[in-house]
PDB file of N, H, CA, C and O in Angstrom:
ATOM      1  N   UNK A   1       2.339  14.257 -10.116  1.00  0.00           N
ATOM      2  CA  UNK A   1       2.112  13.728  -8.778  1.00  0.00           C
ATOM      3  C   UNK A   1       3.272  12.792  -8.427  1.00  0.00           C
ATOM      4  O   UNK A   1       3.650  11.961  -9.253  1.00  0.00           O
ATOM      5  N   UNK A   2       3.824  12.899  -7.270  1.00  0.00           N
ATOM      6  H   UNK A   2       3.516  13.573  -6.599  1.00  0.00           H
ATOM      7  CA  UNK A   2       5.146  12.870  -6.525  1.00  0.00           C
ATOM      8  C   UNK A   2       4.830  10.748  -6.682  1.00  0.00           C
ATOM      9  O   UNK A   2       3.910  10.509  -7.464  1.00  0.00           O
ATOM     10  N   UNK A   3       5.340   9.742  -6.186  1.00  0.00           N
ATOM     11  H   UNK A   3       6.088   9.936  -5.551  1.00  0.00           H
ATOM     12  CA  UNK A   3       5.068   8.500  -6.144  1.00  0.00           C
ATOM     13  C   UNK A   3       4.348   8.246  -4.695  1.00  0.00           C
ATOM     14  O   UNK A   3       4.868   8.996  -3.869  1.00  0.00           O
ATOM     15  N   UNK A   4       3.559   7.623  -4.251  1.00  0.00           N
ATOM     16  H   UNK A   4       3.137   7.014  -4.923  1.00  0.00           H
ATOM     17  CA  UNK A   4       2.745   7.372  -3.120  1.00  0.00           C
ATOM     18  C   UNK A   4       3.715   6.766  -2.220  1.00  0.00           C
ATOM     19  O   UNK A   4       3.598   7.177  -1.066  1.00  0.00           O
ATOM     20  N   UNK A   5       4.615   5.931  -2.402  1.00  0.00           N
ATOM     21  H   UNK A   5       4.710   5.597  -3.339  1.00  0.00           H
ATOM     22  CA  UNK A   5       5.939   5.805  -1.093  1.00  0.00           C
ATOM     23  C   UNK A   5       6.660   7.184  -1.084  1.00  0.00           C
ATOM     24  O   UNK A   5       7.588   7.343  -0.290  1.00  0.00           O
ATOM     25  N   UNK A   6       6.370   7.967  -1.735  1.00  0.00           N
ATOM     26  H   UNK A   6       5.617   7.837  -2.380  1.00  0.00           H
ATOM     27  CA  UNK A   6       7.756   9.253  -1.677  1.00  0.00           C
ATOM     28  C   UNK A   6       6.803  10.233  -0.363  1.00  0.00           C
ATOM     29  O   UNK A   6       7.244  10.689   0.691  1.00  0.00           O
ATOM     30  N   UNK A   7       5.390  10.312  -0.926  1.00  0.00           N
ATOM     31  H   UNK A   7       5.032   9.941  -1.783  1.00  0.00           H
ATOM     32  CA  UNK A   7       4.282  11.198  -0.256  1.00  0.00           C
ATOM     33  C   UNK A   7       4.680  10.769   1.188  1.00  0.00           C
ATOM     34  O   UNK A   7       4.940  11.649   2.009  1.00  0.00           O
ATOM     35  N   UNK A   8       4.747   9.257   1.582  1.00  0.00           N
ATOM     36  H   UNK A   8       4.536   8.542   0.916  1.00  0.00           H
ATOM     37  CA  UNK A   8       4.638   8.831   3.214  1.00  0.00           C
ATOM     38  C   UNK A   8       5.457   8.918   3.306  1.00  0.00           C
ATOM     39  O   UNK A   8       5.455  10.000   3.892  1.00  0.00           O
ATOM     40  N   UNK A   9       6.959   8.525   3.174  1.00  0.00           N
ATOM     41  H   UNK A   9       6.961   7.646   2.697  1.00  0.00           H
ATOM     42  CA  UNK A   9       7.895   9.579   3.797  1.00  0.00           C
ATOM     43  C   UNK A   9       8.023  11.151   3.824  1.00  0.00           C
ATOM     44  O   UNK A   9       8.539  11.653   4.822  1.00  0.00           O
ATOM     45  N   UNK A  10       7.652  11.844   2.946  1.00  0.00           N
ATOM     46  H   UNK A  10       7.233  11.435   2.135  1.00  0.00           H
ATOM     47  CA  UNK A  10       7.439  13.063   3.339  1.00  0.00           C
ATOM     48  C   UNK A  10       6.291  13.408   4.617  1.00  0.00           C
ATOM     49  O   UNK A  10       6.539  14.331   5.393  1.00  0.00           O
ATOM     50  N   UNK A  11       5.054  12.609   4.757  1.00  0.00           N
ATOM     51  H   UNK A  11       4.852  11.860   4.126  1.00  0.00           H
ATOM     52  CA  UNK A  11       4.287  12.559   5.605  1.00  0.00           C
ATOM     53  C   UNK A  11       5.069  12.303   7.600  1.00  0.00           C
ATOM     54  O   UNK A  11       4.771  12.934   8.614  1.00  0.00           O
ATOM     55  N   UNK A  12       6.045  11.181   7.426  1.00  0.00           N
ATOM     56  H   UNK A  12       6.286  10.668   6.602  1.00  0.00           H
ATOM     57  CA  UNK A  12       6.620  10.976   8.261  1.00  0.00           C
ATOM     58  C   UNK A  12       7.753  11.997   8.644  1.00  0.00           C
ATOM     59  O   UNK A  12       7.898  12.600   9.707  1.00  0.00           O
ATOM     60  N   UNK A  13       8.429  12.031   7.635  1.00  0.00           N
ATOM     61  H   UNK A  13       8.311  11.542   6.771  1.00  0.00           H
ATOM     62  CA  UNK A  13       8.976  13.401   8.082  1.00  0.00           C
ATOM     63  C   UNK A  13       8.461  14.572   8.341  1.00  0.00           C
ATOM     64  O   UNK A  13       9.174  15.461   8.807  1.00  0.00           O
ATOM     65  N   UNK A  14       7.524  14.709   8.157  1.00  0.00           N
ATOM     66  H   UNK A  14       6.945  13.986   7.779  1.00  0.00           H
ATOM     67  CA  UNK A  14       6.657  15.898   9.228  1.00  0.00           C
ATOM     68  C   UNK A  14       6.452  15.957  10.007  1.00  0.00           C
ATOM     69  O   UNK A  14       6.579  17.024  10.607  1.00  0.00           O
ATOM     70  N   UNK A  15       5.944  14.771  10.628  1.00  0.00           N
ATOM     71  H   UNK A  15       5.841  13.904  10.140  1.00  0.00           H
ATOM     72  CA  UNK A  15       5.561  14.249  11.839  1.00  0.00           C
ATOM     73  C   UNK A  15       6.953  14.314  12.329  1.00  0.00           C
ATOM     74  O   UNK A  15       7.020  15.302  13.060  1.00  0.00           O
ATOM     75  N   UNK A  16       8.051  13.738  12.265  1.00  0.00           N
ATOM     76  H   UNK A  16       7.997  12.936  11.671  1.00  0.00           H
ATOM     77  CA  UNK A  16       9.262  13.806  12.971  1.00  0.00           C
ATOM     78  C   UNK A  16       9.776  15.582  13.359  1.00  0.00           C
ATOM     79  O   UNK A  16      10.486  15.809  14.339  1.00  0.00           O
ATOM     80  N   UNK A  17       9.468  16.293  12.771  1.00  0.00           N
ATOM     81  H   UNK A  17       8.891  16.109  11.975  1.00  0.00           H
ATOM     82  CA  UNK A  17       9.651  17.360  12.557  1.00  0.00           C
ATOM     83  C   UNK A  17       9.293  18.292  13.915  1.00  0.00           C
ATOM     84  O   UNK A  17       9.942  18.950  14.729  1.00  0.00           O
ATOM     85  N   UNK A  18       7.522  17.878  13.619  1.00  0.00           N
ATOM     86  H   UNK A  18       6.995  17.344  12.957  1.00  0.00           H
ATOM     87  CA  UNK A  18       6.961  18.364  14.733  1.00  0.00           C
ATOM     88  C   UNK A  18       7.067  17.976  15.719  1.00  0.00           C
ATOM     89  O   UNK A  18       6.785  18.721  16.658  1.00  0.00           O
ATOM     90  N   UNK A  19       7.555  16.539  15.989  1.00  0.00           N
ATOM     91  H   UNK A  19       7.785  15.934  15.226  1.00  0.00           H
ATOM     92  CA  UNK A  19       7.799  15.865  17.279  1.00  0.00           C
ATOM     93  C   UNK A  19       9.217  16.739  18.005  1.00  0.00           C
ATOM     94  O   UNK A  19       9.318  16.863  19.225  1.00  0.00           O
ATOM     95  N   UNK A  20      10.290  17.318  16.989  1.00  0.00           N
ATOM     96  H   UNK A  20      10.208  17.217  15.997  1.00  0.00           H
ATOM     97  CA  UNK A  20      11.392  17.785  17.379  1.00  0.00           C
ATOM     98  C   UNK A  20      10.838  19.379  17.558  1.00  0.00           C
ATOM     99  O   UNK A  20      11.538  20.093  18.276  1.00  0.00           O
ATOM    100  N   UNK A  21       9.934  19.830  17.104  1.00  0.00           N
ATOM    101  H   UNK A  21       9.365  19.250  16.521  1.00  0.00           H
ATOM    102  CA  UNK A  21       9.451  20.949  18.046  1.00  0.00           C
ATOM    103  C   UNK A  21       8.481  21.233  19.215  1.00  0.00           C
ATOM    104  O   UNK A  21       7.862  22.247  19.540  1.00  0.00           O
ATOM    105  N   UNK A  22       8.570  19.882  19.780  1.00  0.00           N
ATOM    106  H   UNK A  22       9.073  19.059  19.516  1.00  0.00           H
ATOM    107  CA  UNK A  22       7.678  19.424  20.854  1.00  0.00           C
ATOM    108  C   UNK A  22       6.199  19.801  20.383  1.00  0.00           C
ATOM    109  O   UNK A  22       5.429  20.104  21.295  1.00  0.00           O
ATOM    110  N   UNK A  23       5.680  19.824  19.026  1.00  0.00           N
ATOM    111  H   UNK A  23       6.305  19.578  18.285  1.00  0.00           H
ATOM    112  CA  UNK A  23       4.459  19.155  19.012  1.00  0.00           C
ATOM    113  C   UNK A  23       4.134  17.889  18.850  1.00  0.00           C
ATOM    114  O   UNK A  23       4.190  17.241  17.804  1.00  0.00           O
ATOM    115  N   UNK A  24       3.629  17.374  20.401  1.00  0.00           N
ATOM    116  H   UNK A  24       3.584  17.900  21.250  1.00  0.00           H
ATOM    117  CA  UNK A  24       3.724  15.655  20.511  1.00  0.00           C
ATOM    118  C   UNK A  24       2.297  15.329  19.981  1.00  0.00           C
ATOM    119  O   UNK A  24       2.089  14.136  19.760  1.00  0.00           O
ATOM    120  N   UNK A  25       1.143  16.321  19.712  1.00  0.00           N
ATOM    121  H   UNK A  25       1.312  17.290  19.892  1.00  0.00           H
ATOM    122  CA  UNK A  25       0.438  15.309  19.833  1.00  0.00           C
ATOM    123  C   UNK A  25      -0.189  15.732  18.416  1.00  0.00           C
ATOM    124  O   UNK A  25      -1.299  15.288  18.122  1.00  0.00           O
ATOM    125  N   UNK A  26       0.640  16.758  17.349  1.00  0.00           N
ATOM    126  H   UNK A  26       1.542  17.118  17.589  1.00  0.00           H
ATOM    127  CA  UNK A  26       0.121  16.862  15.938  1.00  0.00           C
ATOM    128  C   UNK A  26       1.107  15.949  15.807  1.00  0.00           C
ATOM    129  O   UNK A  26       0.805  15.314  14.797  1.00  0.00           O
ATOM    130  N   UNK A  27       1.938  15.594  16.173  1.00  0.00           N
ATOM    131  H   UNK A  27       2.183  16.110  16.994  1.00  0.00           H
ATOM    132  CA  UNK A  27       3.317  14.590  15.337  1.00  0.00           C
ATOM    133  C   UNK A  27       2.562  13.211  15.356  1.00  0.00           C
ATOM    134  O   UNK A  27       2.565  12.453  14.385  1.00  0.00           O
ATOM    135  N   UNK A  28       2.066  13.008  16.265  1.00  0.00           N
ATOM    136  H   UNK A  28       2.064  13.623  17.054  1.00  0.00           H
ATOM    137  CA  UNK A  28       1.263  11.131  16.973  1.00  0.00           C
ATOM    138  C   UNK A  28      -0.119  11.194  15.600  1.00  0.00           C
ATOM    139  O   UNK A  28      -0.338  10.221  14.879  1.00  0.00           O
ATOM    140  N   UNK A  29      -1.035  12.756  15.467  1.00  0.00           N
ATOM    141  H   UNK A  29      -0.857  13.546  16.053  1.00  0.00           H
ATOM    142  CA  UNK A  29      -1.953  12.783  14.517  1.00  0.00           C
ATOM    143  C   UNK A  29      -1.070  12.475  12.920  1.00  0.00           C
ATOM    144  O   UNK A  29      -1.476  11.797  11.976  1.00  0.00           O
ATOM    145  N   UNK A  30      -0.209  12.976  13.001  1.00  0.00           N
ATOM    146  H   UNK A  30       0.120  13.528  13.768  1.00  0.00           H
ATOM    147  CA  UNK A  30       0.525  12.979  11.336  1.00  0.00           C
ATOM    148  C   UNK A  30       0.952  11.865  10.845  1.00  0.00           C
ATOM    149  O   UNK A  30       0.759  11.498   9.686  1.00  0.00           O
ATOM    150  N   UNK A  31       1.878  10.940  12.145  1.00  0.00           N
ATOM    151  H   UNK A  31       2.035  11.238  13.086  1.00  0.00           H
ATOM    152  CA  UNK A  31       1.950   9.393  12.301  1.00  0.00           C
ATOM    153  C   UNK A  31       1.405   8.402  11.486  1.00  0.00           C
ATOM    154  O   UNK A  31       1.587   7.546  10.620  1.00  0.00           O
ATOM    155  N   UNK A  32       0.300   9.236  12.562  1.00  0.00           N
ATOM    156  H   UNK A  32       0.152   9.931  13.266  1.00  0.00           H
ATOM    157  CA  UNK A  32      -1.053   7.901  11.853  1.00  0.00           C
ATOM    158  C   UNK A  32      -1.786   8.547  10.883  1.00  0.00           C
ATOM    159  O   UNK A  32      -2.926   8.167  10.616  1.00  0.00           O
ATOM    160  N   UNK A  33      -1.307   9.409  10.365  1.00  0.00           N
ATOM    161  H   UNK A  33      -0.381   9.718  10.582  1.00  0.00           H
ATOM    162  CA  UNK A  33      -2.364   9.562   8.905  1.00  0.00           C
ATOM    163  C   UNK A  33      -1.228   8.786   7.854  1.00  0.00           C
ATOM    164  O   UNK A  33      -1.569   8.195   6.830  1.00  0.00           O
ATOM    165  N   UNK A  34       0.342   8.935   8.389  1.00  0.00           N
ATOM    166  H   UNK A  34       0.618   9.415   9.221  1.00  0.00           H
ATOM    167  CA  UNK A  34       0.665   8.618   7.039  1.00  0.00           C
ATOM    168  C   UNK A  34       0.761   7.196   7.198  1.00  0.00           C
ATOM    169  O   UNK A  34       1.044   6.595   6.162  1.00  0.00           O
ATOM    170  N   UNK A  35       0.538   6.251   8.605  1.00  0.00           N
ATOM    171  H   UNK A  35       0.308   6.739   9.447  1.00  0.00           H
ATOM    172  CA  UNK A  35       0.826   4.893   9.196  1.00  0.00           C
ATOM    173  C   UNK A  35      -0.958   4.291   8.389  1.00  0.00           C
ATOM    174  O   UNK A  35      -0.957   3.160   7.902  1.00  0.00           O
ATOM    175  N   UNK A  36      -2.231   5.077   8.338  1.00  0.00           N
ATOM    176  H   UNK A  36      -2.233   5.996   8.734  1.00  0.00           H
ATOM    177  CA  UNK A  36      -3.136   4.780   7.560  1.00  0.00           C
ATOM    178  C   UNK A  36      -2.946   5.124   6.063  1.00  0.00           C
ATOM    179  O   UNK A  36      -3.639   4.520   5.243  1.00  0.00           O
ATOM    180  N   UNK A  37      -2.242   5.857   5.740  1.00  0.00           N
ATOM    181  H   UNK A  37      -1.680   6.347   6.406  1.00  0.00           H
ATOM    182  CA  UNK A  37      -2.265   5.950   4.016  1.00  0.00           C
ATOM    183  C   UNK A  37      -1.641   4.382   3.623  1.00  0.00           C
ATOM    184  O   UNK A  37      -2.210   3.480   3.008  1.00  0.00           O
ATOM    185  N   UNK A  38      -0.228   4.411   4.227  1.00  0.00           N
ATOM    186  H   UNK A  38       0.234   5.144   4.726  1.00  0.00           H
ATOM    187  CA  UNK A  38       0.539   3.513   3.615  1.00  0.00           C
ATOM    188  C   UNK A  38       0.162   1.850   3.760  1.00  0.00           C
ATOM    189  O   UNK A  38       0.617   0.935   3.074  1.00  0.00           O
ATOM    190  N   UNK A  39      -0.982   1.754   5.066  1.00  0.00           N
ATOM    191  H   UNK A  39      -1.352   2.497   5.623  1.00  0.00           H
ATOM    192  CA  UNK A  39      -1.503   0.699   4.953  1.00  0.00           C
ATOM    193  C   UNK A  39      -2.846   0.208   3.643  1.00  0.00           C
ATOM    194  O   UNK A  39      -3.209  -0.817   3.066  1.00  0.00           O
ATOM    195  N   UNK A  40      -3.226   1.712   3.685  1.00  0.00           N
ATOM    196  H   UNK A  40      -2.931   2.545   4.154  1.00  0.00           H
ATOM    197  CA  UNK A  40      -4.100   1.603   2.523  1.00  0.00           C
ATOM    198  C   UNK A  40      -3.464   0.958   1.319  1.00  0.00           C
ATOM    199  O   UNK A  40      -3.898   0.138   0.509  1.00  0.00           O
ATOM    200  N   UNK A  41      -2.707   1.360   1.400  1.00  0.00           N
ATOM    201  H   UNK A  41      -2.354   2.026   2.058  1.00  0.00           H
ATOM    202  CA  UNK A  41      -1.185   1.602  -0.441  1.00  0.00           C
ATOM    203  C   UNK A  41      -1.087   0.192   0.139  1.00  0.00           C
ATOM    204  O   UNK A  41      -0.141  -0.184  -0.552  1.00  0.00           O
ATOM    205  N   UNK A  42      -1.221  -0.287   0.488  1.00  0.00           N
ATOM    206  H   UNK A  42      -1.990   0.019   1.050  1.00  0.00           H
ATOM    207  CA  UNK A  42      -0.175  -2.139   0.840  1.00  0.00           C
ATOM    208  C   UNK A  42      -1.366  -2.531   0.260  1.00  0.00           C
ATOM    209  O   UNK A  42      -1.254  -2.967  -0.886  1.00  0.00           O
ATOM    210  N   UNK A  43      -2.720  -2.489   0.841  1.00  0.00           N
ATOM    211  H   UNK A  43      -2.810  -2.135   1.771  1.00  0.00           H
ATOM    212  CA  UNK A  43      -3.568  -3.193   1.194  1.00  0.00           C
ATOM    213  C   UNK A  43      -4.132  -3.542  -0.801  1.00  0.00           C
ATOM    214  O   UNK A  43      -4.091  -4.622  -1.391  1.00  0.00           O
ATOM    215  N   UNK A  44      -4.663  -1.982  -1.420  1.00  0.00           N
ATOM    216  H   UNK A  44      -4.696  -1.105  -0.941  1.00  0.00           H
ATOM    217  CA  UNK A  44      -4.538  -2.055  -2.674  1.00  0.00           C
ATOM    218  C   UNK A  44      -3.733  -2.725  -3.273  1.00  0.00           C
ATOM    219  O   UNK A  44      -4.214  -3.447  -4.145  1.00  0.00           O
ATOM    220  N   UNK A  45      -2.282  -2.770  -3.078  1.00  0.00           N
ATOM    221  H   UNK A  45      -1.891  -2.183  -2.369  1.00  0.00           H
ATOM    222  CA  UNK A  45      -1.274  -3.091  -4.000  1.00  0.00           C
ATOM    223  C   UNK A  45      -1.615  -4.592  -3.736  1.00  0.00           C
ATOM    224  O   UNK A  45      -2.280  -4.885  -4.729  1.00  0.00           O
ATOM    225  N   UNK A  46      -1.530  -5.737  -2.931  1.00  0.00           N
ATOM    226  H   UNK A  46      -0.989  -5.499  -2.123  1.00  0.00           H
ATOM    227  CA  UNK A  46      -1.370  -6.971  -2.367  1.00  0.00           C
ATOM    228  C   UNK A  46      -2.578  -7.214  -2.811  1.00  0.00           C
ATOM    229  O   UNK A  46      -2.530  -8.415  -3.075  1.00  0.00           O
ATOM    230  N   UNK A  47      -3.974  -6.718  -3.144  1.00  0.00           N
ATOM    231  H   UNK A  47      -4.013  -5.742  -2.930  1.00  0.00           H
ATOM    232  CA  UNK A  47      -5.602  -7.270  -3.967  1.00  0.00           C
ATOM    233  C   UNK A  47      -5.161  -7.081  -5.188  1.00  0.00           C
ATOM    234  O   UNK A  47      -5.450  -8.038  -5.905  1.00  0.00           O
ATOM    235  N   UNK A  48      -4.640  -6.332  -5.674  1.00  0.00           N
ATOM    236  H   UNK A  48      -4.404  -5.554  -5.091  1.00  0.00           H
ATOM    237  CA  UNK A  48      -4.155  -6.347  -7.036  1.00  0.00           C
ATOM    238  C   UNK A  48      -3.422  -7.458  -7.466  1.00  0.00           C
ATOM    239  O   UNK A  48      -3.845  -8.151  -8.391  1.00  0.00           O
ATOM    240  N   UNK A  49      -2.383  -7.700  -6.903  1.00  0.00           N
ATOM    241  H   UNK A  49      -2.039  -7.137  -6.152  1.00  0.00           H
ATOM    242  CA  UNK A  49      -1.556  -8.903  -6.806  1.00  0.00           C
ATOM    243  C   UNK A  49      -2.250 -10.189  -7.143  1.00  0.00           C
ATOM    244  O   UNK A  49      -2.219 -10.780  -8.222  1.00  0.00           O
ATOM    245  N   UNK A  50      -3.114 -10.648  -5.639  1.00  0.00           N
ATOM    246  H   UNK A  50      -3.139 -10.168  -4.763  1.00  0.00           H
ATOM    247  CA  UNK A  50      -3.990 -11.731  -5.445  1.00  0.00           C
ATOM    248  C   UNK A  50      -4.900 -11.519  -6.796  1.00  0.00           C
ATOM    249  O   UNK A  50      -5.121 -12.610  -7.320  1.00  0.00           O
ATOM    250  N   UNK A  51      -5.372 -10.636  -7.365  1.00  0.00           N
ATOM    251  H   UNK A  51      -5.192  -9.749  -6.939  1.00  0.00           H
ATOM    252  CA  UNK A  51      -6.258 -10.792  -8.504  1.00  0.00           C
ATOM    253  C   UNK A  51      -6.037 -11.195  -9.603  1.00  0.00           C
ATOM    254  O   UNK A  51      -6.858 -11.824 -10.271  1.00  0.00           O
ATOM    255  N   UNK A  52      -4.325 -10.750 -10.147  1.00  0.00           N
ATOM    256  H   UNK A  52      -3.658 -10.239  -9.605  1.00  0.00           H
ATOM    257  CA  UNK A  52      -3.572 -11.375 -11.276  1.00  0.00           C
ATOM    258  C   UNK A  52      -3.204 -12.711 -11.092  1.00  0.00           C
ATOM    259  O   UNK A  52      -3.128 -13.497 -12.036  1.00  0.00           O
ATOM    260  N   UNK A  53      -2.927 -13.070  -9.715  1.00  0.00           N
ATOM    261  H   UNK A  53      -2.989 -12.431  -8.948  1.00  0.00           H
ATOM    262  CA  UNK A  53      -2.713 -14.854  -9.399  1.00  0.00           C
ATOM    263  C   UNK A  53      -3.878 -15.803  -9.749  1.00  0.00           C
ATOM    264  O   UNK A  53      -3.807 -16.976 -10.117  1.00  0.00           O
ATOM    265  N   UNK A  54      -4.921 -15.062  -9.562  1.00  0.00           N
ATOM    266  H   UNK A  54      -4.978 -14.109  -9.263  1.00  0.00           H
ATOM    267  CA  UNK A  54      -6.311 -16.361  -9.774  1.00  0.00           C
ATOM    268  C   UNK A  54      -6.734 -15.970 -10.831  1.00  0.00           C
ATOM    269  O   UNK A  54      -7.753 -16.582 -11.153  1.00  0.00           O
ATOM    270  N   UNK A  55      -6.343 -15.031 -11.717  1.00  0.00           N
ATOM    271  H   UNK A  55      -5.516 -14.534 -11.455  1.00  0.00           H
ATOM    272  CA  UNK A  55      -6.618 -14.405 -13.178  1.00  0.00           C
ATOM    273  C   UNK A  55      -5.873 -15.592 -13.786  1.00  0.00           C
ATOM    274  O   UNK A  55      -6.335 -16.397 -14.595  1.00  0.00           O
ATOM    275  N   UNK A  56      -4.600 -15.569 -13.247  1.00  0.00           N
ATOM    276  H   UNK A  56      -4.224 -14.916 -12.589  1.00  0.00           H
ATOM    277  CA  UNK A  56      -3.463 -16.760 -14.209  1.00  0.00           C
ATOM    278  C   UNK A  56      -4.012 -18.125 -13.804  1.00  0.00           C
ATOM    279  O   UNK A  56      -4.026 -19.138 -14.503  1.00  0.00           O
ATOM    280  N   UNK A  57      -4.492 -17.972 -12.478  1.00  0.00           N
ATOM    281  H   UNK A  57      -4.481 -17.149 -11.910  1.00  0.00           H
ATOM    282  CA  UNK A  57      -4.658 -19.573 -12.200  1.00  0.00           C
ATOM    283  C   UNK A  57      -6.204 -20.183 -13.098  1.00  0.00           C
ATOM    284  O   UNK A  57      -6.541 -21.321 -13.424  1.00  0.00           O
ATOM    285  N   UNK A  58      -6.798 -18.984 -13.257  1.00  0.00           N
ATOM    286  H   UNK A  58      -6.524 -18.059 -12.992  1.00  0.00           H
ATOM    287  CA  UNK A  58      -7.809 -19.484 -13.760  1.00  0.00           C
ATOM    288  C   UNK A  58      -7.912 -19.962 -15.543  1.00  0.00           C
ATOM    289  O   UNK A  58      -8.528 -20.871 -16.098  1.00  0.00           O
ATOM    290  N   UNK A  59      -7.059 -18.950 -16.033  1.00  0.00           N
ATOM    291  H   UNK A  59      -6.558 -18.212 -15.581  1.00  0.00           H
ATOM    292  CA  UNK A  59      -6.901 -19.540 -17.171  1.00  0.00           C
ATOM    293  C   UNK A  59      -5.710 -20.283 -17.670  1.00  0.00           C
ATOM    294  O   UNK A  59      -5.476 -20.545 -18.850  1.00  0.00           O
ATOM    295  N   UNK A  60      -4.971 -20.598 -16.613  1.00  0.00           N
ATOM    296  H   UNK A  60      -5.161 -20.385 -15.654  1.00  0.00           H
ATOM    297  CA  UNK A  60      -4.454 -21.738 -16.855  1.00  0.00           C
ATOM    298  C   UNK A  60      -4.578 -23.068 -16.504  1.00  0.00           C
ATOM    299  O   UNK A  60      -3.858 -24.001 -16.860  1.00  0.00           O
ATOM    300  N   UNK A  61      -5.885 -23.095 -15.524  1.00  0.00           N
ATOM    301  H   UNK A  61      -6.470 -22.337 -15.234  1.00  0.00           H
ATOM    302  CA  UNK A  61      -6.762 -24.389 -15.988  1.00  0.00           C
ATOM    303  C   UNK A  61      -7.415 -24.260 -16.481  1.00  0.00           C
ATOM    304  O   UNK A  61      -8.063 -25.306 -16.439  1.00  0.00           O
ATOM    305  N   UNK A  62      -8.013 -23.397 -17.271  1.00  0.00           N
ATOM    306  H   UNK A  62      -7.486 -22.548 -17.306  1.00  0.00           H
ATOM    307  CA  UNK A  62      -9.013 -23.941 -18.342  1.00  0.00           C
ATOM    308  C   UNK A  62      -8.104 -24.064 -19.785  1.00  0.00           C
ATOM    309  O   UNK A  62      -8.652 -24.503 -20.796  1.00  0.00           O
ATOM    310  N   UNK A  63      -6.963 -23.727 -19.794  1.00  0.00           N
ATOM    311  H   UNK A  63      -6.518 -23.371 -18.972  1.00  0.00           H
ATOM    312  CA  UNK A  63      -6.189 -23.747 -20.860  1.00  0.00           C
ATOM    313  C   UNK A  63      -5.907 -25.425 -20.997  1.00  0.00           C
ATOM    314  O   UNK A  63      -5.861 -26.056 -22.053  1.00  0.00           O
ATOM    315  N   UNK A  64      -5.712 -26.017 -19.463  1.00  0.00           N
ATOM    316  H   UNK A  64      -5.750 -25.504 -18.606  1.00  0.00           H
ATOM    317  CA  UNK A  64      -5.336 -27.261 -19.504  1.00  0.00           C
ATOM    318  C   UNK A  64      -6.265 -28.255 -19.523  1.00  0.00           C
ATOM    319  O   UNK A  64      -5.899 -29.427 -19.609  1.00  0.00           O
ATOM    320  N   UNK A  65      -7.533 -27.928 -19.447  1.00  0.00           N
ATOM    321  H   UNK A  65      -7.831 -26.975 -19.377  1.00  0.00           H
ATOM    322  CA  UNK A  65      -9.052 -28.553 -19.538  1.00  0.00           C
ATOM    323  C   UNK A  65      -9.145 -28.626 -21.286  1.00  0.00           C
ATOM    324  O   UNK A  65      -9.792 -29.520 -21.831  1.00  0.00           O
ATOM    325  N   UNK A  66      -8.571 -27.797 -21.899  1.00  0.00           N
ATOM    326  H   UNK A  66      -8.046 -27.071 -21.456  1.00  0.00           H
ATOM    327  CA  UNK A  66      -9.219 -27.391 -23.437  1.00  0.00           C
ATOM    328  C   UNK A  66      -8.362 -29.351 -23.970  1.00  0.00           C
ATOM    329  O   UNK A  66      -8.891 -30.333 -24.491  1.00  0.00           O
ATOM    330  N   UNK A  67      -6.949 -29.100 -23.498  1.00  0.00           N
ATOM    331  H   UNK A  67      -6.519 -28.302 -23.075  1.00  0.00           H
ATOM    332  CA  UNK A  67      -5.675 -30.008 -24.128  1.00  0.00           C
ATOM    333  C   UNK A  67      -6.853 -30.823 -23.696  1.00  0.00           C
ATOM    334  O   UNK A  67      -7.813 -30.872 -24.464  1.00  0.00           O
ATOM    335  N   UNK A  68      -6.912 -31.682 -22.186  1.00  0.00           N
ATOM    336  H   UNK A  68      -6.132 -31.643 -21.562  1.00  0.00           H
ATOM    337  CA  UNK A  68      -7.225 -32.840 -22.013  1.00  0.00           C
ATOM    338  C   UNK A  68      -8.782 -33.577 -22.796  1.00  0.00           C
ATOM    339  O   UNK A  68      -9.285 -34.697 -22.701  1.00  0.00           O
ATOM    340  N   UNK A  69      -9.086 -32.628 -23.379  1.00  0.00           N
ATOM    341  H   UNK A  69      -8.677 -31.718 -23.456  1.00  0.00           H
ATOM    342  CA  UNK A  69     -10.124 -33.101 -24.174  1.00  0.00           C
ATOM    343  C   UNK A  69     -10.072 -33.862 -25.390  1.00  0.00           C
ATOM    344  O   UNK A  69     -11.114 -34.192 -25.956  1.00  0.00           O
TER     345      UNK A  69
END
């Protein structure tokens, strides 16, 4: 399986494709399927992110709770 940024540009370039064969309004549908994938792909990637930050933040105060004892 191809990488999920490689898929939405291939997605977009379809859409460009069809827009240059004057299909305007499968090109506007293709758009936004690949303008909704790739927001999906952000949206996952950036909770993932935020989850390893309060993963670290969390045990690195309790790491610093253990010392001050």
């Amino acid at each position: 399986m191809p990488r999920p940024t490689k898929a939405f540009r291939r997605q977009k370039l379809n859409a460009a494709l069809e827009w240059k064969r004057g299909n305007k309004k499968e090109a506007y549908k293709l758009w936004e399927e690949a303008a909704a994938s790739l927001k999906e792909y952000r949206a996952k990637k950036r909770n993932k992110k935020q989850q390893a930050e309060t993963e670290a933040a969390e045990s690195g105060s309790a790491g610093g709770d253990e010392s001050a004892e």
